[in-house]
C-alpha positions in Angstrom: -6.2 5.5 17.1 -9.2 7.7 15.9 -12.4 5.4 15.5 -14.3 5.6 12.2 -17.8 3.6 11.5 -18.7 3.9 7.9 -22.1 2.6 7.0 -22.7 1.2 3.2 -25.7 1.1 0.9 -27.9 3.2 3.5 -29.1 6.9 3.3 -29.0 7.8 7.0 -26.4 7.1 9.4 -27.3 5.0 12.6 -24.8 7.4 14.7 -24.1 11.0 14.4 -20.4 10.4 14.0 -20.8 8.0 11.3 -20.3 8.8 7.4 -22.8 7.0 4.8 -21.7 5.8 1.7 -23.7 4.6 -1.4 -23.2 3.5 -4.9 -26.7 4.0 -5.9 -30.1 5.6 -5.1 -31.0 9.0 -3.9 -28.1 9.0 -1.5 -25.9 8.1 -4.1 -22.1 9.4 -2.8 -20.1 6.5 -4.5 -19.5 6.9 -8.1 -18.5 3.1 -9.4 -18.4 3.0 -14.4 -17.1 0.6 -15.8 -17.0 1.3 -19.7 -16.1 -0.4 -22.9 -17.6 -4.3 -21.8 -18.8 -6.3 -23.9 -22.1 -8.2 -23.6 -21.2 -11.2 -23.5 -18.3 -10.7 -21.4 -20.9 -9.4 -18.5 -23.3 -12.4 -19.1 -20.3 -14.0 -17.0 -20.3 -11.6 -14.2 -21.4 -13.5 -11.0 -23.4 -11.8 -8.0 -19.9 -12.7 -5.9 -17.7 -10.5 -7.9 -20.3 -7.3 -8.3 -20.1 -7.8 -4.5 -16.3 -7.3 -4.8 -16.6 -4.3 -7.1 -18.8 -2.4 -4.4 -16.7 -3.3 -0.9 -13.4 -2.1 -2.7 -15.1 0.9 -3.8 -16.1 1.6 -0.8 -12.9 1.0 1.0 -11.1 2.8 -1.7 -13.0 6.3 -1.5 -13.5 6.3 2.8 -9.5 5.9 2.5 -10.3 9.2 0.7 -13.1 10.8 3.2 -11.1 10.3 6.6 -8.1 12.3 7.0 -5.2 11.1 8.7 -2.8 12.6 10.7 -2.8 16.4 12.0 -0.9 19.4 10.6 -0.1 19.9 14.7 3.2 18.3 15.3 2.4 16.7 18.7 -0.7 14.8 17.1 1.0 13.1 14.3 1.3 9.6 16.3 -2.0 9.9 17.3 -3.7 10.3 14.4 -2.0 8.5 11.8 -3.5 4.9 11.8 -7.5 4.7 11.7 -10.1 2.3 12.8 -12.4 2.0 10.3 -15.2 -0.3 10.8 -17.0 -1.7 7.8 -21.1 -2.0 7.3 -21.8 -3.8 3.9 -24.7 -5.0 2.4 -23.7 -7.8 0.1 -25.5 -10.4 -2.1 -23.4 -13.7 -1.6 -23.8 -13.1 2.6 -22.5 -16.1 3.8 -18.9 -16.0 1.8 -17.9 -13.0 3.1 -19.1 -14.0 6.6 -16.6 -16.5 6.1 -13.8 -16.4 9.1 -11.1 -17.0 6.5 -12.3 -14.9 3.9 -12.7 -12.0 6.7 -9.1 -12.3 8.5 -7.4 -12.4 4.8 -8.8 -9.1 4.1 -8.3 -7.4 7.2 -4.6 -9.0 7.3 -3.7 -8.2 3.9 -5.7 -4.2 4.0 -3.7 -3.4 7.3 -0.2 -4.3 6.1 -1.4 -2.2 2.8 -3.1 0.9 4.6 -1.3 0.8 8.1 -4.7 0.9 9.5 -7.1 -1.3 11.2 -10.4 -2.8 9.4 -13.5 -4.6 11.0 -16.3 -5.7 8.4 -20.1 -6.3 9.3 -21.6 -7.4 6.1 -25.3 -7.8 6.2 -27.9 -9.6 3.3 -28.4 -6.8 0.7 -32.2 -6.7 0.8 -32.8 -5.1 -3.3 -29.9 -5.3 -4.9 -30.0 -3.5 -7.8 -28.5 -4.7 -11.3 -25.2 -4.1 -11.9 -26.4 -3.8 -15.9 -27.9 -0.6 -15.1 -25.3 0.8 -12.8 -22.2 -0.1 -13.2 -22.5 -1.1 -16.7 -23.2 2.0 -19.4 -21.4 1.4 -22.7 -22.1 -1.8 -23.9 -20.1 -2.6 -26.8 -20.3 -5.5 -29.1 -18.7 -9.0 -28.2 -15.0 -8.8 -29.2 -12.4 -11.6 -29.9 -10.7 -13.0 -26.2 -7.1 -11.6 -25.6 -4.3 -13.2 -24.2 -3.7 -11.6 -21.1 -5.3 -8.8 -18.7 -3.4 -6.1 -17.7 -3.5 -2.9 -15.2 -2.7 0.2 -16.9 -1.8 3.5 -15.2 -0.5 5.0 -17.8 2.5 5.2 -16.5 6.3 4.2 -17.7 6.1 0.7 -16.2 2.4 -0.4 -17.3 3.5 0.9 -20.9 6.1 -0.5 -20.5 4.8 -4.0 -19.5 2.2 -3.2 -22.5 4.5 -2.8 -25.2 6.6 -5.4 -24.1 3.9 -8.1 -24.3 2.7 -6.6 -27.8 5.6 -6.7 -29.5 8.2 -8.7 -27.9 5.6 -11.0 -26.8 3.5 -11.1 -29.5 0.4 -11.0 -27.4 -3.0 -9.9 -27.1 -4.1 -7.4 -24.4 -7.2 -6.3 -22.6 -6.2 -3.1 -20.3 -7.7 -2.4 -17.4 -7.6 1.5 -16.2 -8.6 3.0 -13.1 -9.5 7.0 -12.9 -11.2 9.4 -10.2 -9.6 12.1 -12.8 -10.6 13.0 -16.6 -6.7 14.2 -16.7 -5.8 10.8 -16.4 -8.3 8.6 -18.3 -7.4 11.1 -21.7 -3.5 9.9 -21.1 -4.5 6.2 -20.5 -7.0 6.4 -24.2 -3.7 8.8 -25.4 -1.6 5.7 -24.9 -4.2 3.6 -26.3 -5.1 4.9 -29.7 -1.3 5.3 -30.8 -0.5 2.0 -30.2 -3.7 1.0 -31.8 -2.7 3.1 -34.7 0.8 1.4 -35.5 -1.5 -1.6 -35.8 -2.0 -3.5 -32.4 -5.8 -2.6 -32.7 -7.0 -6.5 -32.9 -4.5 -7.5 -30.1 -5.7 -4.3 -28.1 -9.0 -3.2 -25.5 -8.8 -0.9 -23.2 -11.6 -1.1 -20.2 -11.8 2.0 -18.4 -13.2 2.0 -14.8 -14.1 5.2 -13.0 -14.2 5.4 -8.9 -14.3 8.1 -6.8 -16.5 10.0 -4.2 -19.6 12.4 -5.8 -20.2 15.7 -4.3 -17.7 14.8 -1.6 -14.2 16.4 -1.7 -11.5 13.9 -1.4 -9.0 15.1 1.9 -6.5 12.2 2.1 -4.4 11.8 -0.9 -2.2 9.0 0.9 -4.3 6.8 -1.3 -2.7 3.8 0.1 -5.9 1.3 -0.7 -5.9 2.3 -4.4 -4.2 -0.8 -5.7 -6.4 -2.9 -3.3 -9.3 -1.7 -5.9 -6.9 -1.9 -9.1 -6.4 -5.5 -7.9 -10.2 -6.3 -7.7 -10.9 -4.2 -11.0 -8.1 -6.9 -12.9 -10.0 -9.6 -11.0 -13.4 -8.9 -11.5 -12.2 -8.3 -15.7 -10.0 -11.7 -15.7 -12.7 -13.5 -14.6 -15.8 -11.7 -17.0 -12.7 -13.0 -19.4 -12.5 -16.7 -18.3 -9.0 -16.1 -16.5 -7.6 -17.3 -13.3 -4.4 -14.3 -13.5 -3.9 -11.0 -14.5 -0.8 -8.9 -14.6 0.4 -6.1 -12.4 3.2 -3.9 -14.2 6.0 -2.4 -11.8 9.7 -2.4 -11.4 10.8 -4.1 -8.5 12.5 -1.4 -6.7 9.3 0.7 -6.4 7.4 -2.8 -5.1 9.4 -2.8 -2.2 9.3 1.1 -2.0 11.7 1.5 0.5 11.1 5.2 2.8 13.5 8.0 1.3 12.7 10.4 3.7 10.5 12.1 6.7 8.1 13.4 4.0 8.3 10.1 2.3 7.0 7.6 5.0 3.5 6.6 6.0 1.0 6.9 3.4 3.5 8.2 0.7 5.8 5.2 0.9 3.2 3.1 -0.2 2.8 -0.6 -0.7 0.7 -0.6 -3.3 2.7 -4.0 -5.3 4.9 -5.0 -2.4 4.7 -8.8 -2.7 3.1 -9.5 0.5 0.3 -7.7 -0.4 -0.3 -9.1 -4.1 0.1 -12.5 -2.3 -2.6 -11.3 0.5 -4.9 -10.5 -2.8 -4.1 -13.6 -4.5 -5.1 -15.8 -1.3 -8.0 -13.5 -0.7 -9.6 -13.8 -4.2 -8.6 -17.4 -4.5 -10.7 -18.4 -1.2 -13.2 -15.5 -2.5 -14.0 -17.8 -6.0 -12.7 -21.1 -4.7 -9.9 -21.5 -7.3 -6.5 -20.6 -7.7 -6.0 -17.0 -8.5 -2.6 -15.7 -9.9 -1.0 -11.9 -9.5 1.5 -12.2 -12.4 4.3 -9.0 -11.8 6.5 -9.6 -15.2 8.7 -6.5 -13.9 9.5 -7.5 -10.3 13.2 -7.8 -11.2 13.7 -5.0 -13.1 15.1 -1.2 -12.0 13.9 1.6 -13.2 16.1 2.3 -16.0 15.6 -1.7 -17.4 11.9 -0.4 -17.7 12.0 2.5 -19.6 14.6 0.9 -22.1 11.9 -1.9 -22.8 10.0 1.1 -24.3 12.7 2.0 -26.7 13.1 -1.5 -27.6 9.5 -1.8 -28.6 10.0 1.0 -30.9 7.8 3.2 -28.9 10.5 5.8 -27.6 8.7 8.7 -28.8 5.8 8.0 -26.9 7.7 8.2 -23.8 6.5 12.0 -23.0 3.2 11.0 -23.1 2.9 8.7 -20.3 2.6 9.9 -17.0 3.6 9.3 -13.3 3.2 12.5 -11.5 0.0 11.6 -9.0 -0.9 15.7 -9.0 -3.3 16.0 -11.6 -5.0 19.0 -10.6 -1.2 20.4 -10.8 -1.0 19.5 -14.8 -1.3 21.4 -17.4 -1.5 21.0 -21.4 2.5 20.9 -21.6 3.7 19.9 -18.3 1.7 17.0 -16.3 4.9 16.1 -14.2 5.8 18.6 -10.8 9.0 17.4 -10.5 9.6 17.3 -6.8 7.4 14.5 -5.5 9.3 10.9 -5.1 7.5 9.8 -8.5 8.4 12.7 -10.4 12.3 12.0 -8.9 12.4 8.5 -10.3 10.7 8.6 -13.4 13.2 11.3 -14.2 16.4 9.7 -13.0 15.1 6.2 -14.7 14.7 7.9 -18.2 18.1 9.7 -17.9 19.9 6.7 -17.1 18.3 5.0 -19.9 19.9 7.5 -21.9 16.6 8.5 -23.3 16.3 11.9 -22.4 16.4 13.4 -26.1 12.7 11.7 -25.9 11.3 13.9 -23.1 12.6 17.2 -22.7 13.7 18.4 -19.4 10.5 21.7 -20.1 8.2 18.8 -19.6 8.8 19.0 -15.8 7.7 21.9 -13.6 11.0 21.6 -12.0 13.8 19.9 -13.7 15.6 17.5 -11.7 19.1 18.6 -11.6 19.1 21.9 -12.4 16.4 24.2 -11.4 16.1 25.5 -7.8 14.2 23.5 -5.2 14.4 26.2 -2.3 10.7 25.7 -1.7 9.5 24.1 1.0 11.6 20.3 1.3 11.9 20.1 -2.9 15.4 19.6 -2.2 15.6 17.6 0.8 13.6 15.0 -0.9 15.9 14.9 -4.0 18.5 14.8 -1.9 16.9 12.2 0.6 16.4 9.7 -2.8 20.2 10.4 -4.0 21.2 9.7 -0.3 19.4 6.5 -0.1 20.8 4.3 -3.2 24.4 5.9 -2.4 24.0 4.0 0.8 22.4 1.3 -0.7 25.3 1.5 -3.3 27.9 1.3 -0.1 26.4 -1.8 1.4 27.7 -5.3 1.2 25.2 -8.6 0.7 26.0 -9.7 4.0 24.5 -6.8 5.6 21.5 -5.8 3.2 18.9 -7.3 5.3 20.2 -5.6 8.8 20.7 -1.9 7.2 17.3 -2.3 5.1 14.8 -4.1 7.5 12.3 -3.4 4.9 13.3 -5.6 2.6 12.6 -8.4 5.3 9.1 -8.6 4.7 9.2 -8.7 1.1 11.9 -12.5 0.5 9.1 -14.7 1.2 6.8 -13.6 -0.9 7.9 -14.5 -4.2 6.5 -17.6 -5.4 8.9 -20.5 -6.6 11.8 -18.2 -4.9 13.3 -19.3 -1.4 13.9 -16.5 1.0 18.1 -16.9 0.2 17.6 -16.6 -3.3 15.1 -13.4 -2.9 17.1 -11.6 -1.2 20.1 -12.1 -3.4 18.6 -10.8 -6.0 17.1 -7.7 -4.0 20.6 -7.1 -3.6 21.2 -7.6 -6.8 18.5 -5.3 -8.5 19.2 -2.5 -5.6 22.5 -2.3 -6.7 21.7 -1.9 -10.1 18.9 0.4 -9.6 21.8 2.2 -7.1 24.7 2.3 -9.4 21.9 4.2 -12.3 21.8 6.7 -9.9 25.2 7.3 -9.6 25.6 7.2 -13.5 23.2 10.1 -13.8 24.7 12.1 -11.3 28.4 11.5 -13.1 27.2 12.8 -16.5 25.4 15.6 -15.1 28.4 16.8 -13.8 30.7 16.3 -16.7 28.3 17.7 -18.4 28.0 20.8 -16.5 31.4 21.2 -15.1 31.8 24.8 -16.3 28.7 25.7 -15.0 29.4 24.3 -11.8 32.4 25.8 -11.7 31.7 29.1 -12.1 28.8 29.0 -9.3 26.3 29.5 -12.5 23.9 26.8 -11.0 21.5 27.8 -8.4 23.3 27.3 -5.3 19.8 25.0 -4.1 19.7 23.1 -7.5 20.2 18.8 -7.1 23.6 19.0 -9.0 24.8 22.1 -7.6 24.4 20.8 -3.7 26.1 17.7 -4.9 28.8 19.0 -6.4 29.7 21.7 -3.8 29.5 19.1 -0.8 32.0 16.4 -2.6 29.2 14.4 -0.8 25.3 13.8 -0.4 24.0 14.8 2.6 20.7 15.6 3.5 19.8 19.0 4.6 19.2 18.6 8.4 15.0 17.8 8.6 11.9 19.9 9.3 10.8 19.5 13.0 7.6 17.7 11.5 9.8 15.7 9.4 11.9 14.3 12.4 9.2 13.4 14.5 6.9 11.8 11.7 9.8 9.9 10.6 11.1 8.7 14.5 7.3 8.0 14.4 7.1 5.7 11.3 10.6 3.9 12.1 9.1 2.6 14.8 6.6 1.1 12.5 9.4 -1.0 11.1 9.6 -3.8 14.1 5.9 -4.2 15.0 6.6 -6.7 18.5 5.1 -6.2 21.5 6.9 -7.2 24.6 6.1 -7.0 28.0 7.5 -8.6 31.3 5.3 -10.0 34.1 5.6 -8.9 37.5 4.3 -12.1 39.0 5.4 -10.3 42.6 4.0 -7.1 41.9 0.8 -8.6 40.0 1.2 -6.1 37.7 2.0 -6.8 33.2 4.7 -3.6 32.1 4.3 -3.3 28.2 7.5 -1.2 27.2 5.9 2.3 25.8 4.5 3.5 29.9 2.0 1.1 30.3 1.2 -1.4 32.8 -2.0 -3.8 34.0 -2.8 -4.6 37.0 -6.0 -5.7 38.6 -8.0 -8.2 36.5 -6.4 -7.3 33.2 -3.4 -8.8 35.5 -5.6 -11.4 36.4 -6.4 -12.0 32.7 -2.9 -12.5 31.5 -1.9 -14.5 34.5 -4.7 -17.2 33.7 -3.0 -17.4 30.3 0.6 -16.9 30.7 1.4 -21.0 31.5 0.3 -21.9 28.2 1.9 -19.1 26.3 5.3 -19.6 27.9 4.8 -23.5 27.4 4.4 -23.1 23.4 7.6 -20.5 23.5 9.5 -23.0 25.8 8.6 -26.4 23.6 8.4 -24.1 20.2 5.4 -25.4 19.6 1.8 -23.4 18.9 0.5 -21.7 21.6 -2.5 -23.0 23.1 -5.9 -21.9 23.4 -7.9 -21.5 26.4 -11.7 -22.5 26.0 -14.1 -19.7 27.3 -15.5 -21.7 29.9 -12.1 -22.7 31.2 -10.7 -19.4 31.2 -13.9 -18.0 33.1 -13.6 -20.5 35.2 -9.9 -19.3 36.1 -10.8 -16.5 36.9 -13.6 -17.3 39.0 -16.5 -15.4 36.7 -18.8 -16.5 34.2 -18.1 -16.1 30.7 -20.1 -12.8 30.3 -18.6 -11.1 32.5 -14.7 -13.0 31.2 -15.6 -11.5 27.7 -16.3 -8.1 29.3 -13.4 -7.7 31.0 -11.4 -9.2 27.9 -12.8 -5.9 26.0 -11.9 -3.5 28.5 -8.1 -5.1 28.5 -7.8 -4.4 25.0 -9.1 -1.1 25.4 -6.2 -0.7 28.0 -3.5 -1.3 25.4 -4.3 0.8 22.8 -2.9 3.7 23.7 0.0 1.5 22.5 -0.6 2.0 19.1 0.9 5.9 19.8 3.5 5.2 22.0 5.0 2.5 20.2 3.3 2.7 16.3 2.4 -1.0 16.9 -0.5 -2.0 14.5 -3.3 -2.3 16.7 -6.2 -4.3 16.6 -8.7 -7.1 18.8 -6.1 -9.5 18.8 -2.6 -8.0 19.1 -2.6 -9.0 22.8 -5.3 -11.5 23.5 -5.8 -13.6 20.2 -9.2 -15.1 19.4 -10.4 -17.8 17.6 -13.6 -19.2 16.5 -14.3 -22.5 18.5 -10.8 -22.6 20.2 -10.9 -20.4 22.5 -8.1 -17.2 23.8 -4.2 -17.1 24.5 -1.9 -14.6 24.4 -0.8 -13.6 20.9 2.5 -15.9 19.9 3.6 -12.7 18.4 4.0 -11.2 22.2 7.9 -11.3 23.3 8.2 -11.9 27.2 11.1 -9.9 28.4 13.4 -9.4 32.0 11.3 -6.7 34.3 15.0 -5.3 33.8 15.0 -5.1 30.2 11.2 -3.4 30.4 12.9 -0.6 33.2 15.9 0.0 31.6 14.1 2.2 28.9 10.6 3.0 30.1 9.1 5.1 33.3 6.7 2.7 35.1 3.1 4.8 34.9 0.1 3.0 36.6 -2.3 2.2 35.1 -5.4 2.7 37.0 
């Protein structure tokens, strides 16, 4: 796991292998606008939240500055995750230094990012004012609305929009993130024509500009964007009065299950999956000390029940002008969609199976989805690879939706006022649905085109054509990368650590070719009674004080503490071999006060089980 220290708010790094990031001043690298508030709604912006503003824009452009990955083959694994490790100046020092506060964050931005976050925040000596920062275009005091939105300018946050205009009859502020000028003139597009059919009172639109100045972005994964879309909605909400704010998506792209080799890590992002809104919501309630609600008003809703909403708002012929693709530098005046990435694929299929195609012509796409050839590169594996998916989603009963789809699993208990039954019936529900639109789309198309196909008239690499000529879908055998990163990323799936203990040997085997001996043996063996006693009663596993685990061990607690770092050094290499999040505590938990034990999320296996599938290497 490649090691990252990024230091905040200063101008030269204390390390030469650390990056420097600032929002203001001479060494200004961070560029953080908000635009369009009014006075009086940032009289009510508190030190706390301008403290929020800054650490998500930070997080949000590093994820940008520190590549992951390799375009080598045999460095994938290695590479993917990151260590990044936090310095922050801060005004409101000792909330953030709160232990709570701290593990919610790093919890909730590993599950998002796949990567591991330590925070030092330190007293911000002159803060400056976020007036005369962040703050540009003052505008006069307007009239409160009913409800704050995110707005991407996509299908689904017009979608929500409209839908709470009209059908709804309420009043919305709109909060817009951009690091592009492309995509802040389609989020005001979308704004001024529904102001002009006479929502203008109901109607604001807030702008908010992030990215990194004079620094070019080399890691478009982008997986901590909606980490900083989240705190934007906040930071709004609350200059609004609000406890809540509203996130639009469809609840088959929440879950965002991985269509292919090209289409896991970073690209299958979690950017609403409901553990992570639910990570937000408990980190900005314990942040503010009040409840603070994540409102998603499309969670069950496919694709296609989306995009109708728009044509039952009236607004159908302002489909074409919202946009999904995440290419902007690839758009131009008449085509901002490229038609191969997974967004462009489902945006398409959603509008076609919402039978309003008439309203954005098929020229509007680089590539058209069924028709046009997709012999570059793995254009047609991945529109094969998303056809592929819901047909086997399509082909699945209820009772075995959870085992074929594991992904789903961490999404049922996240739905608030939903039991985990009822979740993931109607997962199974809205996958179907979302499924059998696909299938739909793929039917017409080929009545529709049946002389064509016929007569070989297609390109032979075209979506339809490969459909139709196979009788089935099947996905074209992978790239080389593409196998590995995805054998790599599977693994990623069923993050549990197991290990047996040699109590003969004195030796701890870790399946994934690594074993401890010595005292990181020693270690584990002081522990391992009270970790199999919590297992064995089902009870919480106990903590060991530092003095009494020293004492176990026969050392004093300095040198306990330094041999407890240079055990979890020992295991990382684990985070390759197996794609097992990595961090402090994935072996030997800490906590404040209470002492150490073994992580409850550990499984101890049979020395059998462990040798079955690995080759014992020593570890010296």
């Amino acid at each position: 796991m490649k090691q990252h220290l990024i230091e905040c708010g200063v101008s030269a790094p204390s390390q030469d292998d650390a990056i420097t990031m600032d929002v203001h001043g001479d060494a200004k690298n961070v560029n953080l606008r908000i635009d369009y508030i009014s006075r009086t709604m940032l009289s009510n912006l508190p030190d706390l939240l301008i403290d929020l503003l800054e650490v998500a824009a930070y997080v949000y452009c590093a994820d940008q500055r520190l590549i992951r990955g390799s375009d080598q083959l045999s460095k994938f694994g290695e590479n993917w995750r990151r260590s990044l490790r936090f310095s922050i100046p801060v005004r409101e020092l000792d909330i953030w230094q709160d232990p709570d506060v701290q593990e919610v964050l790093i919890d909730t931005l590993g599950f998002l990012s796949d990567d591991s976050y330590t925070f030092e925040f330190r007293q911000a000596e002159a803060p400056v004012q976020p007036k005369e920062l962040y703050f540009r275009d003052l505008i006069d005091p307007t009239s409160e609305h009913d409800d704050v939105a995110l707005f991407s300018g996509g299908i689904d946050s017009f979608a929500g929009a409209v839908t709470d205009l009209v059908a709804n009859h309420q009043s919305l502020t709109l909060v817009g993130h951009y690091s592009s000028t492309k995509v802040r003139s389609v989020q005001e597009g979308l704004v001024a024509e529904l102001k002009q059919r006479g929502h203008d009172r109901r109607l604001s639109y807030i702008p908010v500009w992030v990215s990194n100045e004079g620094v070019r972005a080399r890691e478009f994964t982008q997986r901590t964007r909606s980490f900083l879309f989240a705190c934007l909605g906040l930071v709004v909400a609350r200059m609004s009065g609000k406890d809540s704010f509203s996130f639009y998506e469809n609840g088959v792209v929440s879950i965002n299950l991985p269509l292919a080799g090209d289409v896991v890590g970073g690209r299958a992002t979690r950017t609403t999956h409901p553990k992570v809104l639910r990570g937000l919501e408990q980190l900005f309630s314990l942040l503010l000390d009040r409840q603070i609600q994540i409102k998603t008003p499309l969670q069950w809703l496919t694709k296609m029940e989306v995009t109708q909403l728009i044509a039952e708002a009236g607004m159908a012929d302002l489909l074409d002008q919202t946009v999904s693709c995440t290419r902007p530098r690839k758009w131009t005046d008449t085509q901002k969609h490229c038609g191969v990435c997974s967004q462009c694929i489902d945006r398409r299929f959603g509008i076609l199976a919402a039978g309003l195609g008439e309203h954005e012509p098929s020229d509007r796409y680089m590539r058209d989805l069924l028709l046009d050839d997709r012999s570059s590169g793995d254009d047609l594996r991945m529109a094969l690879a998303y056809v592929s998916l819901f047909k086997k989603v399509s082909a699945t009963t209820k009772e075995r939706f959870l085992v074929d789809f594991p992904e789903i699993v961490s999404a049922v208990g996240h739905f608030p006022g939903v039991s985990t039954t009822e979740a993931g019936d109607r997962l199974f529900d809205l996958f179907q649905r979302h499924a059998k639109s696909v299938e739909g789309v793929i039917s017409a198309a080929v009545t529709e085109h049946s002389a064509s196909l016929y007569r070989s008239e297609l390109p032979a690499t075209s979506l339809l054509a490969t459909c139709y000529s196979r009788g089935h879908v099947e996905i074209p055998p992978p790239s080389s990368y593409d196998a590995e990163a995805k054998a790599f990323m599977d693994r990623l799936t069923t993050p549990v650590l197991e290990f047996a203990f040699d109590d003969e040997a004195k030796r701890v085997l870790f399946r994934g070719d690594l074993v401890l001996e010595g005292a990181n043996f020693r270690l584990v063996d002081a522990m391992i009674e009270a970790f199999r006693d919590g297992k064995k009663r089902q009870m919480e596993v106990q903590h060991l004080q530092a003095h009494d685990l020293a004492e176990k061990l026969g050392v004093s607690e300095q040198s306990m503490r330094q041999q407890l770092r240079r055990l979890r050094e020992a295991v990382e290499p684990l985070a390759v071999s197996l794609g097992i999040p990595m961090d402090q505590d994935t072996v030997i938990q800490t906590k404040e006060r209470a002492g150490y034990r073994i992580n409850p999320q550990c499984r101890e296996v049979a020395i059998a089980d462990i040798m079955e599938t690995v080759s014992l290497v020593r570890n010296e």
